[in-house]
C-alpha positions as CSV (number, residue, x, y, z in Angstrom):
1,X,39.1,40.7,-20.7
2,X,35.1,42.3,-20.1
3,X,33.0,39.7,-22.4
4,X,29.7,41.1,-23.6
5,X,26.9,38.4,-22.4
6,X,25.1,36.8,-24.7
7,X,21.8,37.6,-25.9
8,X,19.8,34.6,-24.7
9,X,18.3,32.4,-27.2
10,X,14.3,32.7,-27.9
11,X,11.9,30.1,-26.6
12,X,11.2,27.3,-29.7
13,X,9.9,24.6,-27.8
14,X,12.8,22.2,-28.3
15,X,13.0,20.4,-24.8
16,X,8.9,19.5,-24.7
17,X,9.6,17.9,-28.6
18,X,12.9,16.0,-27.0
19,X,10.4,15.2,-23.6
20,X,7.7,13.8,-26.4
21,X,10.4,12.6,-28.5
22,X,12.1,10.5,-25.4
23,X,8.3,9.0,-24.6
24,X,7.5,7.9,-27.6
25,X,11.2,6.5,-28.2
26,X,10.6,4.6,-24.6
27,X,7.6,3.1,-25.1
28,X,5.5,0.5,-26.8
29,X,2.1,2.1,-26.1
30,X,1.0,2.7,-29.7
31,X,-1.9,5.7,-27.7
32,X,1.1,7.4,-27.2
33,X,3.4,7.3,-30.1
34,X,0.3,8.6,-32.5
35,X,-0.4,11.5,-30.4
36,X,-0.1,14.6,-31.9
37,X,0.2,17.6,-29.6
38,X,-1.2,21.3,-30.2
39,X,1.2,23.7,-29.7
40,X,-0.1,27.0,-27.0
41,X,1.0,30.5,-28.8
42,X,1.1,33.7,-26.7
43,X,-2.6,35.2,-26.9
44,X,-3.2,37.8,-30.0
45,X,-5.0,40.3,-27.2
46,X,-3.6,43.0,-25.3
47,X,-3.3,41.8,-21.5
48,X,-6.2,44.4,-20.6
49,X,-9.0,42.2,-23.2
50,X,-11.4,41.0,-20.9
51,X,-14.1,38.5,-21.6
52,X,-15.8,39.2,-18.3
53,X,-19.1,40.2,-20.1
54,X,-19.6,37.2,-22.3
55,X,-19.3,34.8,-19.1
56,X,-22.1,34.3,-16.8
57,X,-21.3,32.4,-13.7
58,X,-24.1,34.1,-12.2
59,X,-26.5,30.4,-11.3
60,X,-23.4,29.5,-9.5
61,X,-22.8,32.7,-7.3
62,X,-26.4,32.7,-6.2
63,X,-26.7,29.5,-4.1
64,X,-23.6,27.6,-2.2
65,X,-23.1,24.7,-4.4
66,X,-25.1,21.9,-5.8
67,X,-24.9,20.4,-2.7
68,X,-27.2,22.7,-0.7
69,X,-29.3,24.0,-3.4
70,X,-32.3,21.9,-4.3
71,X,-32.7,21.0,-8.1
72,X,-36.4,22.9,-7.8
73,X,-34.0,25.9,-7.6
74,X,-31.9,25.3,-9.9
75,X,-34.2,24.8,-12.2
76,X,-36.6,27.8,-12.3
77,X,-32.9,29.8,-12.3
78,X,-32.6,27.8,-15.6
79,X,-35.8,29.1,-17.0
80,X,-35.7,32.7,-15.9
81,X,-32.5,32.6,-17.6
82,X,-33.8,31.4,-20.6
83,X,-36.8,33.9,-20.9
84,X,-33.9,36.8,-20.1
85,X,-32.1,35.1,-23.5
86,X,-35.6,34.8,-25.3
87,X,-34.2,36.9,-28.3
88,X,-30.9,35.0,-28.1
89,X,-30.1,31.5,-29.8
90,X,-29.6,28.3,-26.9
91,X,-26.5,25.9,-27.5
92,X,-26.1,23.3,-25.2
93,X,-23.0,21.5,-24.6
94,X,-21.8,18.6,-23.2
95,X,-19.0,16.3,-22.9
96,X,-18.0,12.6,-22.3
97,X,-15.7,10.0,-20.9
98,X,-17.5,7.3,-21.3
99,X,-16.5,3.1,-20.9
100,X,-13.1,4.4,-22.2
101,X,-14.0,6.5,-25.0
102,X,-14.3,10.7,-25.5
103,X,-17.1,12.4,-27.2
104,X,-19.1,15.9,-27.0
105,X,-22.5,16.9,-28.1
106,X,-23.7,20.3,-29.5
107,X,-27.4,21.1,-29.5
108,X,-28.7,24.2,-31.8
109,X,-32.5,24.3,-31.9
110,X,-33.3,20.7,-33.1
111,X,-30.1,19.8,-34.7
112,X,-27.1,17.5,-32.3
113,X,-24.1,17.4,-33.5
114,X,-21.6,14.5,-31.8
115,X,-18.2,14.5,-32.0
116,X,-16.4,11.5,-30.6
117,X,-13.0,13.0,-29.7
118,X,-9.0,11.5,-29.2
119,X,-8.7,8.7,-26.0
120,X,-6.3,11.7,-24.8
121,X,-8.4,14.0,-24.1
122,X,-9.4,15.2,-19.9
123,X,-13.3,15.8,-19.4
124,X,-12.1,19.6,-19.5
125,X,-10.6,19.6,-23.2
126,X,-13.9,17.0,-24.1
127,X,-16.6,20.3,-22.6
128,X,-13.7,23.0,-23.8
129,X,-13.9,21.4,-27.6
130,X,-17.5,21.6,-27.0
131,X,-17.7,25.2,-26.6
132,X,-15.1,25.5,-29.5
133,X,-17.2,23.2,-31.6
134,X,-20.4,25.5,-30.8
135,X,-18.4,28.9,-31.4
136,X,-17.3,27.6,-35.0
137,X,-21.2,26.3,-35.6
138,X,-22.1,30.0,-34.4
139,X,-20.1,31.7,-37.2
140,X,-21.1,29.0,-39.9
141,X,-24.9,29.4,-39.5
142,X,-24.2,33.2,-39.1
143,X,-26.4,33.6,-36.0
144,X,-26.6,37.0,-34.6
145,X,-27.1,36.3,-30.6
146,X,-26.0,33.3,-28.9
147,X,-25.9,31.7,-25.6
148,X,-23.7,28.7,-24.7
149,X,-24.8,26.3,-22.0
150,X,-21.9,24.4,-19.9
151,X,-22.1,22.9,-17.1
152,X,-18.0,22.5,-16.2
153,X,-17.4,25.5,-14.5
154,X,-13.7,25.3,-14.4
155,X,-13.6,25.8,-18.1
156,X,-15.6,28.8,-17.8
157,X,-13.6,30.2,-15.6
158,X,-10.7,29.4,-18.2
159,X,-12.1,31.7,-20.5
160,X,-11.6,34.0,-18.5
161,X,-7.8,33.8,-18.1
162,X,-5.5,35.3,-20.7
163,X,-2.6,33.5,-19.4
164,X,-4.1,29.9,-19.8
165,X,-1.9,27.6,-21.7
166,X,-4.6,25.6,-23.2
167,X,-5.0,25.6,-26.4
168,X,-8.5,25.2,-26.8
169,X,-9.3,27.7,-24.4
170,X,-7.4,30.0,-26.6
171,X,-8.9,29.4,-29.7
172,X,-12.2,30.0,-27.7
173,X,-11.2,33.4,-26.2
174,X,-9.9,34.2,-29.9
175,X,-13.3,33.3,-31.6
176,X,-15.7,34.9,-28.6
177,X,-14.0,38.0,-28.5
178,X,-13.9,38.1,-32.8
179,X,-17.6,37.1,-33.1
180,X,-18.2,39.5,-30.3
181,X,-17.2,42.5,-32.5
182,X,-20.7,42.2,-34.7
183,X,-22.5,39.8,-32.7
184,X,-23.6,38.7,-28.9
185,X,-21.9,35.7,-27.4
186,X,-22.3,34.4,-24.0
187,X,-21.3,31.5,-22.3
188,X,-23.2,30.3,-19.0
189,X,-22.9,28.2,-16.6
190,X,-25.6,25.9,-15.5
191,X,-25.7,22.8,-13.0
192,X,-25.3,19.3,-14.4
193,X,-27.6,16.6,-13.4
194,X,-29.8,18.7,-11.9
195,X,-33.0,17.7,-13.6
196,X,-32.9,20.6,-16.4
197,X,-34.3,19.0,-19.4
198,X,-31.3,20.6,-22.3
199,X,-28.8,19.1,-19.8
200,X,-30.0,16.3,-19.3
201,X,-29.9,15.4,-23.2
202,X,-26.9,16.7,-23.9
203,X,-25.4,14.6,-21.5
204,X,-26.9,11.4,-23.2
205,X,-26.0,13.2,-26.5
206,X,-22.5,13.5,-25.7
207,X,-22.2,9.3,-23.9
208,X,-23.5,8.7,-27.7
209,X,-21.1,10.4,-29.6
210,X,-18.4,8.1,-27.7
211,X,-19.4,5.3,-30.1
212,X,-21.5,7.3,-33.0
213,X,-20.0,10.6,-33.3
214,X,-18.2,12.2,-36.4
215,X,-15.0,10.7,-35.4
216,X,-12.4,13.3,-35.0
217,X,-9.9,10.9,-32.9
218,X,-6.7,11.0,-35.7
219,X,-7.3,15.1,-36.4
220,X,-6.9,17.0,-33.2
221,X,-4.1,17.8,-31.5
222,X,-3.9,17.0,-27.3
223,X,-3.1,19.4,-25.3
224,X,0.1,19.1,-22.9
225,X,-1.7,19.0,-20.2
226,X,-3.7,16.1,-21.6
227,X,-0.2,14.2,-23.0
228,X,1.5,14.7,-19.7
229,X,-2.1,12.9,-17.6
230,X,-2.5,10.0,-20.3
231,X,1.9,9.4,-19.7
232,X,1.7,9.4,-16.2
233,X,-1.2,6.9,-16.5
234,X,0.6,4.8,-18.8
235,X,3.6,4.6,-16.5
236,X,1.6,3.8,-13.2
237,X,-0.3,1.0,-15.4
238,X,2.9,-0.6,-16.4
239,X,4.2,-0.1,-12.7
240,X,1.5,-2.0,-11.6
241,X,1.3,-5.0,-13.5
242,X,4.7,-5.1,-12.6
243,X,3.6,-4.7,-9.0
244,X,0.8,-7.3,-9.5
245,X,3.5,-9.8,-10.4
246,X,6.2,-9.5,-8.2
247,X,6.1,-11.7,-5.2
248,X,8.0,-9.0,-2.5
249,X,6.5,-8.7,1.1
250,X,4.4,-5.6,0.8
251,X,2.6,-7.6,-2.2
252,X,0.9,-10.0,0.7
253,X,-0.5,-6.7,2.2
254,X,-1.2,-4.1,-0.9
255,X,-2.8,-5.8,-4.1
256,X,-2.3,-2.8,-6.5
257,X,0.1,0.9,-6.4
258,X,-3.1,2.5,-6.1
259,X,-4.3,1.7,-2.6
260,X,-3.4,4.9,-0.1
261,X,-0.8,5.2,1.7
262,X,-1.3,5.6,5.6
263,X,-1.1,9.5,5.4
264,X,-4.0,10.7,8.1
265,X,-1.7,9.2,10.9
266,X,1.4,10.8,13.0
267,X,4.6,9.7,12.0
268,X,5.3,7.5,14.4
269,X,2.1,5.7,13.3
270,X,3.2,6.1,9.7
271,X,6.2,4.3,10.5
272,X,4.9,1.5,11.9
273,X,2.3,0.5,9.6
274,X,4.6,0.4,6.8
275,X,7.0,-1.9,8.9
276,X,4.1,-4.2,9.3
277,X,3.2,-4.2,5.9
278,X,7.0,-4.9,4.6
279,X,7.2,-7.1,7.7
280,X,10.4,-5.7,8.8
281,X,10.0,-5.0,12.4
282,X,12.3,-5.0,15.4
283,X,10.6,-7.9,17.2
284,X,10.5,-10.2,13.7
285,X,13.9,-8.9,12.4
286,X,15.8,-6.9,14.8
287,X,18.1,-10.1,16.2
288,X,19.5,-9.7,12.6
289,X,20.7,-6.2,13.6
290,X,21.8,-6.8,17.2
291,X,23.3,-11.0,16.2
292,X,21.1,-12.2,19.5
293,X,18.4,-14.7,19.4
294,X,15.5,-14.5,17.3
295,X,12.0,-13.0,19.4
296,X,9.6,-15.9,20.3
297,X,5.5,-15.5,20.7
298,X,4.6,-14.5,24.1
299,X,1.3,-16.4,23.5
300,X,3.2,-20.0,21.7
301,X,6.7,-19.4,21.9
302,X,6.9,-19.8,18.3
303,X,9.2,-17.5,16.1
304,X,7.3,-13.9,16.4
305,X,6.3,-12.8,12.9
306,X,3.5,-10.2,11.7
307,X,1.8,-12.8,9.7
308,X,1.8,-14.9,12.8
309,X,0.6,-12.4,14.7
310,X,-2.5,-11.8,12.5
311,X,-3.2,-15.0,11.1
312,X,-1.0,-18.3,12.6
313,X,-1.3,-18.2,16.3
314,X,-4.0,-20.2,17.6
315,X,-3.5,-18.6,21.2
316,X,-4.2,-15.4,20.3
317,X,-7.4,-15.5,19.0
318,X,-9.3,-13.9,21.9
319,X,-6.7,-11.2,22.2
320,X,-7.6,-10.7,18.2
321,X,-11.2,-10.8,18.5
322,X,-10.8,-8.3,21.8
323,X,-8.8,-5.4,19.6
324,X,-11.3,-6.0,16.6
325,X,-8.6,-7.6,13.8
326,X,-9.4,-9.8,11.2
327,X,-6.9,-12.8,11.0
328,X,-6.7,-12.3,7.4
329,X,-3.3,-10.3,6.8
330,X,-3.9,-8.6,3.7
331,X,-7.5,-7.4,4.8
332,X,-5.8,-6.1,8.0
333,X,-2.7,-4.0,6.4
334,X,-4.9,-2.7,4.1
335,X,-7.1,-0.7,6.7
336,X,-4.9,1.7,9.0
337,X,-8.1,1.5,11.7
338,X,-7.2,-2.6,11.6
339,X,-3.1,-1.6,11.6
340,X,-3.9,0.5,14.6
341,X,-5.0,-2.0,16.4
342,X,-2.7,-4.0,15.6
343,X,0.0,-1.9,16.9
344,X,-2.4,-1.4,20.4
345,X,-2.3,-5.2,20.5
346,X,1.3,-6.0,19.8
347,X,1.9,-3.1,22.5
348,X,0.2,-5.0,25.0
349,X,2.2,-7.8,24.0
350,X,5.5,-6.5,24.6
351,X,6.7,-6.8,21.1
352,X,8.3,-3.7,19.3
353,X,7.5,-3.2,16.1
């Protein structure tokens, strides 16, 4: 018998609660059990809402990036842009990640106002909140025109997305397109650490409010985005000092999980730097395999080993100093350029890796 489908079930947001639910169950890392995370609503604006004209990406379009402009040009850019704005009100904004801590800094005329911010936050959510913080400041003073100074130009960009899942970039489209309908907002981009004088001190502002700011570090919400980066970090920490303890082979070669992975190399080469590193190769290991006897030295005649290669064998000391390798296996396995030549040298050696 024909069975009608069923209708499926609207979207609530259960499996990221169970996701959260399962981390915080999982772990001992009190950071991430007292996160609280925002929750990102569908936008309250018809697709179409645009907030084109309140951006201003137009220092950035000019030149080819900060590293072929000179600051001299960036600089008077800054100033004609500021007597262009002469009948409009100047924020400057800023955020921080600094020795550990989060914090932003708003500048209005001569007042600052610091924020130190949750350990969660990314440097985007820290400049994002910033521009939230100054939007909120704009409607509480009442000022008429304003221009908001950032100088992270992927959350400008942001803005201008209606599908962004960020929910501090919402709230900011919500509040510059609501202030928008009896005042002027804009929010521009300018270059950091490029000498201009309002960057320049919100940036020191906003390392201050890491330690001095009104502390808002128990009252906001993280973003996902945010809660999945800070869990990912937590698990590659506690991977590593797990790695930093354990007493395998690769442990003589690697010191922590972060160090790169040969992956500029064919993978031929791939392979056999990572055999050296485990020390599994076929002239150290592959008698186990084929149950004949074990590979000697061609130099000593002593068992054949990758750490004797690099560091043991008296006798091959010229042939080590000829291809350029330290005799110091971990500083050797650590640099593919030393690995490379290792694997010329052993090649000349007759011995397979």
């Amino acid at each position: 018998m024909y069975q009608i489908p069923r209708r499926p079930q609207p979207h609530t947001g259960t499996k990221n609660t169970e996701i959260r639910s399962l981390v915080k169950n999982y772990t001992s890392n009190s950071e991430l059990q007292n996160i609280s995370l925002s929750h990102p609503k569908l936008p309250p604006f018809p697709p179409w809402t645009s907030t084109s004209d309140f951006i201003d990406l137009s220092i950035y379009d000019l030149f080819f990036g900060k590293a072929n402009t000179p600051e001299t040009v960036y600089r008077s850019l800054y100033q004609e842009k500021i007597n262009h704005l002469n009948q409009f009100t100047k924020i400057l904004t800023d955020g921080s990640i600094f020795n550990g801590s989060r914090g932003c800094a708003i500048i209005v005329n001569d007042d600052i106002y610091r924020f130190k911010l949750p350990n969660s936050f990314s440097i985007f959510s820290c400049k994002a909140f910033a521009i939230l913080g100054s939007l909120n400041i704009t409607a509480q003073l009442d000022l008429d025109n304003v221009a908001i100074f950032s100088d992270l130009k992927s959350v400008i960009e942001a803005l201008k997305n209606f599908n962004s899942p960020d929910s501090i970039i919402q709230q900011c489209q919500s509040k510059i397109i609501n202030l928008n309908l009896s005042k002027k907002v804009k929010v521009i981009w300018i270059p950091s650490h490029e000498g201009i004088t309002g960057n320049e001190l919100a940036d020191r502002e906003a390392k201050e409010a890491t330690t001095s700011g009104i502390d808002l570090t128990h009252q906001l919400p993280t973003t996902t985005a945010d809660f999945k980066k800070t869990t990912k970090k937590h698990i590659y920490d506690k991977w590593n000092t797990r790695w930093s303890n354990g007493l395998s082979h690769l442990h003589k070669s690697r010191k922590n999980i972060y160090e790169p992975r040969p992956h500029k190399q064919r993978r031929m080469n791939q392979c056999a730097i990572i055999r050296l590193r485990i020390g599994h190769t076929k002239f150290s290991n592959g008698h186990l395999l084929t149950k004949s006897t074990p590979k000697t030295c061609p130099a000593c005649n002593e068992p054949a080993s990758v750490s004797h290669a690099i560091e043991s064998c008296s006798e091959l000391n010229q042939l080590r100093l000829q291809y350029k390798i330290p005799n110091q296996l971990q500083n050797t396995l650590n640099d593919e350029r030393h690995c490379l030549q290792l694997i010329k040298m052993l090649k000349s050696l007759e011995l397979n890796y």
